[in-house]
C-alpha positions as a Markdown table, in Angstrom:
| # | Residue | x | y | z |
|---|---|---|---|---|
| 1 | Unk | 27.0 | -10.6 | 0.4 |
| 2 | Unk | 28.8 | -9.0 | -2.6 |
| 3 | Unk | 28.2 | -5.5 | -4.2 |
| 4 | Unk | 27.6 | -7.2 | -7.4 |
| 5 | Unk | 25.9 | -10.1 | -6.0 |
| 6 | Unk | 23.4 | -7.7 | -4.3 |
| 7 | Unk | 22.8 | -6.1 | -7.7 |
| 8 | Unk | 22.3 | -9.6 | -9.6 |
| 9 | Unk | 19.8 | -10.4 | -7.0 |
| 10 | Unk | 18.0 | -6.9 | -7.3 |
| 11 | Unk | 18.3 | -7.4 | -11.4 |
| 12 | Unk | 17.0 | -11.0 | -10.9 |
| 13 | Unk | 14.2 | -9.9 | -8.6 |
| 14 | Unk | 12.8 | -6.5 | -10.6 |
| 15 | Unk | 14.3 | -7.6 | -14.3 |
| 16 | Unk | 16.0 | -4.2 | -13.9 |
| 17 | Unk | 19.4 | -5.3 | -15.8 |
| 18 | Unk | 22.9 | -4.1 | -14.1 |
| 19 | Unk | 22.3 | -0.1 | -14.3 |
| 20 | Unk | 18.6 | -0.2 | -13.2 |
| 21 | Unk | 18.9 | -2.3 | -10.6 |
| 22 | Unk | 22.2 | 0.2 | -9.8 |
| 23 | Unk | 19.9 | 3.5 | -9.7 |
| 24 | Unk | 16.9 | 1.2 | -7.4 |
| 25 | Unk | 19.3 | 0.3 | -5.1 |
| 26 | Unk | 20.7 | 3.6 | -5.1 |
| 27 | Unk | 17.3 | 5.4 | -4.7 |
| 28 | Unk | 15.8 | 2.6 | -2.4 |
| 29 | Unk | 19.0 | 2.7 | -0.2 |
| 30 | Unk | 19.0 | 6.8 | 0.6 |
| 31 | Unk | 15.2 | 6.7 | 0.7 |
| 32 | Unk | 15.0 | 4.1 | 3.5 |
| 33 | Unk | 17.8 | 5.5 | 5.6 |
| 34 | Unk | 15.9 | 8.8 | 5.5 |
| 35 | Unk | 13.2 | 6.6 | 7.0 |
| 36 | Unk | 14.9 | 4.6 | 9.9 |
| 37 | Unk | 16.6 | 5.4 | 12.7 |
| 38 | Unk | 20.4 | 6.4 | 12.7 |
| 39 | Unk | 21.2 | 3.6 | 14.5 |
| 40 | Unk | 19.6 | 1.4 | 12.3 |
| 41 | Unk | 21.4 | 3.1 | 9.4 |
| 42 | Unk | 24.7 | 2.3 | 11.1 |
| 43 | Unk | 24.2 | -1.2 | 11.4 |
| 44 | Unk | 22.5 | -1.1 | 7.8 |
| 45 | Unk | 26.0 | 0.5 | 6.7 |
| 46 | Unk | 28.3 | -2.3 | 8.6 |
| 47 | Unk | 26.3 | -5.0 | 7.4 |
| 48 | Unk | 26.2 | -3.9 | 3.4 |
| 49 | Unk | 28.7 | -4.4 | 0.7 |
| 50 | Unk | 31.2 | -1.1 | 1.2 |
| 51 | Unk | 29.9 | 0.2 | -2.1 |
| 52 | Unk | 26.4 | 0.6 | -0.3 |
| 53 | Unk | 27.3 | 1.7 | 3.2 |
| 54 | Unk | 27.7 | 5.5 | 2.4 |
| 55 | Unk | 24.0 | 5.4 | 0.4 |
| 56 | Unk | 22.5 | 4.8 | 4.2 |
| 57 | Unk | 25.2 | 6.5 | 6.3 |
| 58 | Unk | 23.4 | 9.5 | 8.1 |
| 59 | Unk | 23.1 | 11.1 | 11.3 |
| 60 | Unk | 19.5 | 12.7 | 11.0 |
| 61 | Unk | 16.7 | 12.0 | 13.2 |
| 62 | Unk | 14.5 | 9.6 | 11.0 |
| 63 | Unk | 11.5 | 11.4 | 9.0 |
| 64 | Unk | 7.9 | 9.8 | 9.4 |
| 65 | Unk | 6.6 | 9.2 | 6.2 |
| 66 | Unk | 3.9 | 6.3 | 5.0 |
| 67 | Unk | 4.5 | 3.7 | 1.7 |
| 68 | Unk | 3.5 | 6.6 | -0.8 |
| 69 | Unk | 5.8 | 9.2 | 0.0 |
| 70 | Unk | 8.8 | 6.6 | 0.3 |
| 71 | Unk | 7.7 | 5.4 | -3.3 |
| 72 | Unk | 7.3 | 9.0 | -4.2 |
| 73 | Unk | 11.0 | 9.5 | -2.8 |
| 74 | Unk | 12.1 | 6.7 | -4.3 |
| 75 | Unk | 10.5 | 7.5 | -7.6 |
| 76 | Unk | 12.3 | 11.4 | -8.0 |
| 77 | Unk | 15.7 | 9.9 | -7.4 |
| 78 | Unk | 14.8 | 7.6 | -10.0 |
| 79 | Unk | 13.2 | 10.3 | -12.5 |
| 80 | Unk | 10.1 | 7.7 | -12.6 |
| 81 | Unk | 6.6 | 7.4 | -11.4 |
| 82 | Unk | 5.2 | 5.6 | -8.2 |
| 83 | Unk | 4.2 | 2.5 | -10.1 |
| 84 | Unk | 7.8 | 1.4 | -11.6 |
| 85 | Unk | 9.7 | 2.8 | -8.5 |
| 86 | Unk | 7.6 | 0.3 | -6.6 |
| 87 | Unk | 8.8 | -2.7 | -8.3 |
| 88 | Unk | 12.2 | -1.2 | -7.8 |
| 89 | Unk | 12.0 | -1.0 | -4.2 |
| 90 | Unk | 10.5 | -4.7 | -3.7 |
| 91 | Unk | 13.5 | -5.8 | -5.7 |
| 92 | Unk | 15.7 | -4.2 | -3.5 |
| 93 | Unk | 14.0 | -5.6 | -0.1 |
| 94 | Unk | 14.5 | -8.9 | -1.7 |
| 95 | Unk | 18.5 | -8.2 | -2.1 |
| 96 | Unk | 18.2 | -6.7 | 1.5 |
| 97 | Unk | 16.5 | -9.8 | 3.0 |
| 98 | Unk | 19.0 | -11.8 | 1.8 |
| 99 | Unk | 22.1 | -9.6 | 2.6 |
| 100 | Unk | 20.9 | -9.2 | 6.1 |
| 101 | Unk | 19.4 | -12.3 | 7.6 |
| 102 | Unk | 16.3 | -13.3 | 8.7 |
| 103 | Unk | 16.9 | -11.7 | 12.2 |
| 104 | Unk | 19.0 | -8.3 | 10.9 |
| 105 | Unk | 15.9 | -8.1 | 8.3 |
| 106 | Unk | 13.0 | -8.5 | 11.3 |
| 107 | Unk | 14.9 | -5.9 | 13.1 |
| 108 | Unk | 14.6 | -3.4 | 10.3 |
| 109 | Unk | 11.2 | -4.3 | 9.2 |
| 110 | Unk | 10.4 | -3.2 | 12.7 |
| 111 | Unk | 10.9 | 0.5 | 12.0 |
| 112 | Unk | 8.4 | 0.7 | 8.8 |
| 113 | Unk | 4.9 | 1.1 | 9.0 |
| 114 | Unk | 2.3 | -2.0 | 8.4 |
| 115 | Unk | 1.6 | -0.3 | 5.4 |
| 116 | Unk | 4.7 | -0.9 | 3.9 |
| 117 | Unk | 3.9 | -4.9 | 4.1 |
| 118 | Unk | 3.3 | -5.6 | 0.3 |
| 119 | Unk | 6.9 | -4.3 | -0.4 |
| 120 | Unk | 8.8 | -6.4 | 1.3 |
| 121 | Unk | 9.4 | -10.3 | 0.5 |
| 122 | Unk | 6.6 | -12.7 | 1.5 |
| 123 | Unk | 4.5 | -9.6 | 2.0 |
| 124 | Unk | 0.4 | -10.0 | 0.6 |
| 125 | Unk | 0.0 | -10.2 | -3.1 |
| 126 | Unk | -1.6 | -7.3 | -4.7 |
| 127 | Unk | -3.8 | -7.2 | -7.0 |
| 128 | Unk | -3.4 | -4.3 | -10.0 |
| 129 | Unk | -5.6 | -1.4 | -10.0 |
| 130 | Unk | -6.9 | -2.1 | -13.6 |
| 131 | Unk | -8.1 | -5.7 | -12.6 |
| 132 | Unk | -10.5 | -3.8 | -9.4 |
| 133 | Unk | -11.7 | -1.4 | -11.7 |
| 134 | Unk | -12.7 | -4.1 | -14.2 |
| 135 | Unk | -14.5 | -6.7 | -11.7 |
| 136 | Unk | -16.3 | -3.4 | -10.3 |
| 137 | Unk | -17.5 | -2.6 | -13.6 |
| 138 | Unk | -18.5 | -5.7 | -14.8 |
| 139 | Unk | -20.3 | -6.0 | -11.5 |
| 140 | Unk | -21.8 | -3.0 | -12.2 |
| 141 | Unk | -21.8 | -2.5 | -16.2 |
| 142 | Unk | -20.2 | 1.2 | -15.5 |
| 143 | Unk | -17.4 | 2.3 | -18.0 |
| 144 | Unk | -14.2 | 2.2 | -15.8 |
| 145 | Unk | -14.0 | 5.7 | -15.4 |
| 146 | Unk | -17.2 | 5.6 | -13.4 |
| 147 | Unk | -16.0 | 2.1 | -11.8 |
| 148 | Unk | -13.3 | 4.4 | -10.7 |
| 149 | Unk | -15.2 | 6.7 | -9.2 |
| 150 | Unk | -17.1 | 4.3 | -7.2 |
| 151 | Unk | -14.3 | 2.6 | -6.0 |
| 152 | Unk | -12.6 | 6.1 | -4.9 |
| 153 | Unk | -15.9 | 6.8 | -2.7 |
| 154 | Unk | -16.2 | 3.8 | -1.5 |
| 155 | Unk | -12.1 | 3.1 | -0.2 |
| 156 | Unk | -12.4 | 7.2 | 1.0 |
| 157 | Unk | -15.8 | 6.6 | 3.2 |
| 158 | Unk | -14.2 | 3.3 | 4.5 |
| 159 | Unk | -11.0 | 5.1 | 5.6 |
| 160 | Unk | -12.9 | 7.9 | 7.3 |
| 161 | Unk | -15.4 | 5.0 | 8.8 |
| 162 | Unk | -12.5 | 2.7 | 10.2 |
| 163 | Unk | -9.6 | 3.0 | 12.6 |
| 164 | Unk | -6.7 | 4.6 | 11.4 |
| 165 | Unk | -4.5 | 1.4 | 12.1 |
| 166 | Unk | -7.4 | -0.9 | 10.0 |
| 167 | Unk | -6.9 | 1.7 | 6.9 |
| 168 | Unk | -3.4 | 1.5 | 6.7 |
| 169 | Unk | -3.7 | -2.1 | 7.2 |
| 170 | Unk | -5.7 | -1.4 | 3.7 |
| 171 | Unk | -2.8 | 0.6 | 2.2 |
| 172 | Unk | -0.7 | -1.9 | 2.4 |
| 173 | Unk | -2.9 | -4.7 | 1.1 |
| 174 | Unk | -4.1 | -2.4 | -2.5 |
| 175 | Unk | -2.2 | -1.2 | -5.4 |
| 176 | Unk | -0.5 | 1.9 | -5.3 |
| 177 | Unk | -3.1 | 4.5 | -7.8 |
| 178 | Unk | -6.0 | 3.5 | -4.8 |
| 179 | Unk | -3.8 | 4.7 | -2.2 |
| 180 | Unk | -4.9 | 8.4 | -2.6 |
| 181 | Unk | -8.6 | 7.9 | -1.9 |
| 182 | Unk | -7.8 | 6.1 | 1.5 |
| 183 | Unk | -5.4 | 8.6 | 2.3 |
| 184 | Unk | -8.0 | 11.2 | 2.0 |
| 185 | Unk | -10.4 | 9.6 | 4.2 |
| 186 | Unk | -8.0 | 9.5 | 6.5 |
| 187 | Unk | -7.2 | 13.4 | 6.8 |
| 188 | Unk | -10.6 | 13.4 | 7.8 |
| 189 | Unk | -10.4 | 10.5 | 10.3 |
| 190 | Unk | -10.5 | 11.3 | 14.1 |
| 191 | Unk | -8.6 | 8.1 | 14.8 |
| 192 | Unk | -10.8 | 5.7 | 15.7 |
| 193 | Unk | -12.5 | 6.2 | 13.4 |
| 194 | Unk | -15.7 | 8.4 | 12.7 |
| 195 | Unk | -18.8 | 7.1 | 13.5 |
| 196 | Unk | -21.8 | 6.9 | 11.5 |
| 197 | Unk | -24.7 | 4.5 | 10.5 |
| 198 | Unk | -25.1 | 2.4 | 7.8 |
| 199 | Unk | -27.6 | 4.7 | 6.4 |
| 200 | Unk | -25.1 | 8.0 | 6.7 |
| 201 | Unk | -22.6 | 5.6 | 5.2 |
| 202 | Unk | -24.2 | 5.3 | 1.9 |
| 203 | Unk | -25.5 | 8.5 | 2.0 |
| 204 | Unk | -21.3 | 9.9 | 1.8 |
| 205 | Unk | -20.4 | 6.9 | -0.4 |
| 206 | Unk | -23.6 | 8.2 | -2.9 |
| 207 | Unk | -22.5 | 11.7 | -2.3 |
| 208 | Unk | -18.6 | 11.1 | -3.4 |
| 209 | Unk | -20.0 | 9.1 | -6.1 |
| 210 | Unk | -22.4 | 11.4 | -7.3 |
| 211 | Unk | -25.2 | 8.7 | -7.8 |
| 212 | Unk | -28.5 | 7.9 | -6.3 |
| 213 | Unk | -28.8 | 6.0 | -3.1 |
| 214 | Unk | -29.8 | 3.3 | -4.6 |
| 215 | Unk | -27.8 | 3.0 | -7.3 |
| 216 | Unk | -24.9 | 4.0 | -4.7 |
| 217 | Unk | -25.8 | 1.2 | -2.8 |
| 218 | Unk | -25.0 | -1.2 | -5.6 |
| 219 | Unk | -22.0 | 0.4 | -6.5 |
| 220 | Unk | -20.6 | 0.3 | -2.6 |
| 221 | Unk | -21.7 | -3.2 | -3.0 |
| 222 | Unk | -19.6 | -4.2 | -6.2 |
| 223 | Unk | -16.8 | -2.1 | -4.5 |
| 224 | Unk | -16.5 | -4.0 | -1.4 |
| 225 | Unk | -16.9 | -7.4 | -2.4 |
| 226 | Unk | -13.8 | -6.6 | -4.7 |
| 227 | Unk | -11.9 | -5.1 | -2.7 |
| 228 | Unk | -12.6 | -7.8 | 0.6 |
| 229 | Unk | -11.8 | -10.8 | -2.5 |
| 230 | Unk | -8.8 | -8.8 | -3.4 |
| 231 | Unk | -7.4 | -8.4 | -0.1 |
| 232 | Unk | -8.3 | -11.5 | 1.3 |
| 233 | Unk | -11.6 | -12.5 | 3.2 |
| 234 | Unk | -10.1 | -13.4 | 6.7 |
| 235 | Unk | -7.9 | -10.2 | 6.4 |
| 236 | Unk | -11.3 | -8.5 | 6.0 |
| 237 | Unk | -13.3 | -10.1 | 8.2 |
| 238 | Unk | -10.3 | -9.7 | 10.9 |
| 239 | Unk | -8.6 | -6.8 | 10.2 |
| 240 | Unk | -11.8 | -4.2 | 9.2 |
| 241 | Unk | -14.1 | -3.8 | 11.6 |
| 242 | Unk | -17.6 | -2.5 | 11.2 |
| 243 | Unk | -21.2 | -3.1 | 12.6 |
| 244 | Unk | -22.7 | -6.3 | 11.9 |
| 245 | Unk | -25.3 | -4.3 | 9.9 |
| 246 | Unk | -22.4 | -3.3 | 7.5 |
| 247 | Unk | -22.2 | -6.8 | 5.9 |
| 248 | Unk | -24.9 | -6.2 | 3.6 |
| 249 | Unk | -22.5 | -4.3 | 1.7 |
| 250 | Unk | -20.5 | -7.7 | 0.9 |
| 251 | Unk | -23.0 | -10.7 | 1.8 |
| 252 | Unk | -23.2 | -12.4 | -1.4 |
| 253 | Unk | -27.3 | -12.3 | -1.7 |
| 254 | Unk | -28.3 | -8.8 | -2.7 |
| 255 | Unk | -30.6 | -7.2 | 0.3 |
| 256 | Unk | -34.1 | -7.7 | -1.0 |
């Protein structure tokens, strides 16, 4: 592929125009090679446009950092925030996808973290951050500052409650601004997971959320059946694994 036909296709694919989708590629380009290994940099640099190669040429060993600090990375060389430099980065996967191949692509999808899934091109669809927080509080009639808060308790206690692979499977299934709370649970995660009742459950949850238990329990409630419609049922059901006790937190018929 062409230099300027890898731009078009990151223009086409993030409605950058020429000199954004220039400075995303750019930024996308040194990010990821900082990422993957200098082998796979090489063969990232022989099988780019010559205009790109230098932008993933490198020798160091590659750093091990998760979705959010590539987008953060990604973001600074830009000058913008997380949220645009996101779209950025998806545009340029879709340019890489294409320059690459199917099997040159697999090959370098290989190196990144499940949580990078929603980034690259057939990955999960996500759902914005503003459309959770306003199911949650019309499931719950909180303002969304408070349906914020609930959902922030809710994703942290899950992440500290789960296996460390299950909630960065999580990561890379929900919008960007709700990465933080799981990312906090899992500092506090012994790996697989920490375990605790149903009961000492809520009791966190109602505890992060500064509500009763009861009324914590319909918020967790609200919060879960969002967030397992949002990712996708069978990926929740599959992919998050908790006691069969649990799924009173998402059956559709309230406990009684």
């Amino acid at each position: 592929m062409e230099y300027e036909r890898f731009l078009a296709v990151v223009d086409a694919a993030g409605g950058l125009g020429r000199d954004g989708a220039e400075r995303a590629t750019t930024a996308t380009l040194q990010t990821l090679a900082e990422r993957v290994s200098s082998q796979k940099a090489r063969e990232l640099a022989s099988a780019l446009p010559p205009q790109l190669g230098p932008l993933v040429t490198t020798e160091a060993p590659p750093e091990r950092f998760d979705v959010d600090d590539f987008l953060r990375r990604v973001a600074e060389r830009e000058g913008t925030a997380p949220e645009p430099a996101e779209r950025d980065a998806e545009a340029v996967f879709t340019a890489l996808a294409q320059a690459l191949g199917d099997r040159e692509f697999a090959n370098l999808v290989a190196q990144l973290p499940k949580d990078y899934a929603y980034l690259l091109p057939g990955g999960p669809p996500v759902v914005p951050a503003e459309e959770l927080v306003a199911k949650v509080s019309e499931r719950t009639g909180l303002d969304d500052q408070a349906a914020r808060r609930s959902i922030d308790a809710v994703l942290e206690t899950l992440a500290e409650r789960v296996s460390v692979g299950e909630a960065n499977h999580l990561v890379g299934r929900l919008p960007v601004p709700l990465h933080e709370p799981l990312r906090r649970g899992l500092r506090h995660n012994p790996g697989p997971g920490r375990r605790m009742s149903l009961a000492e459950l809520l009791a966190l949850i109602a505890e992060r959320d500064d509500a009763p238990p009861d009324r914590a329990l319909e918020h967790a409630r609200a919060v879960f059946m969002v967030v397992r419609e949002a990712v996708g049922e069978e990926f929740f059901d599959c992919g998050v694994h908790l006691p069969p006790d649990h799924t009173v937190l998402w059956a559709r018929t309230a406990p009684t």
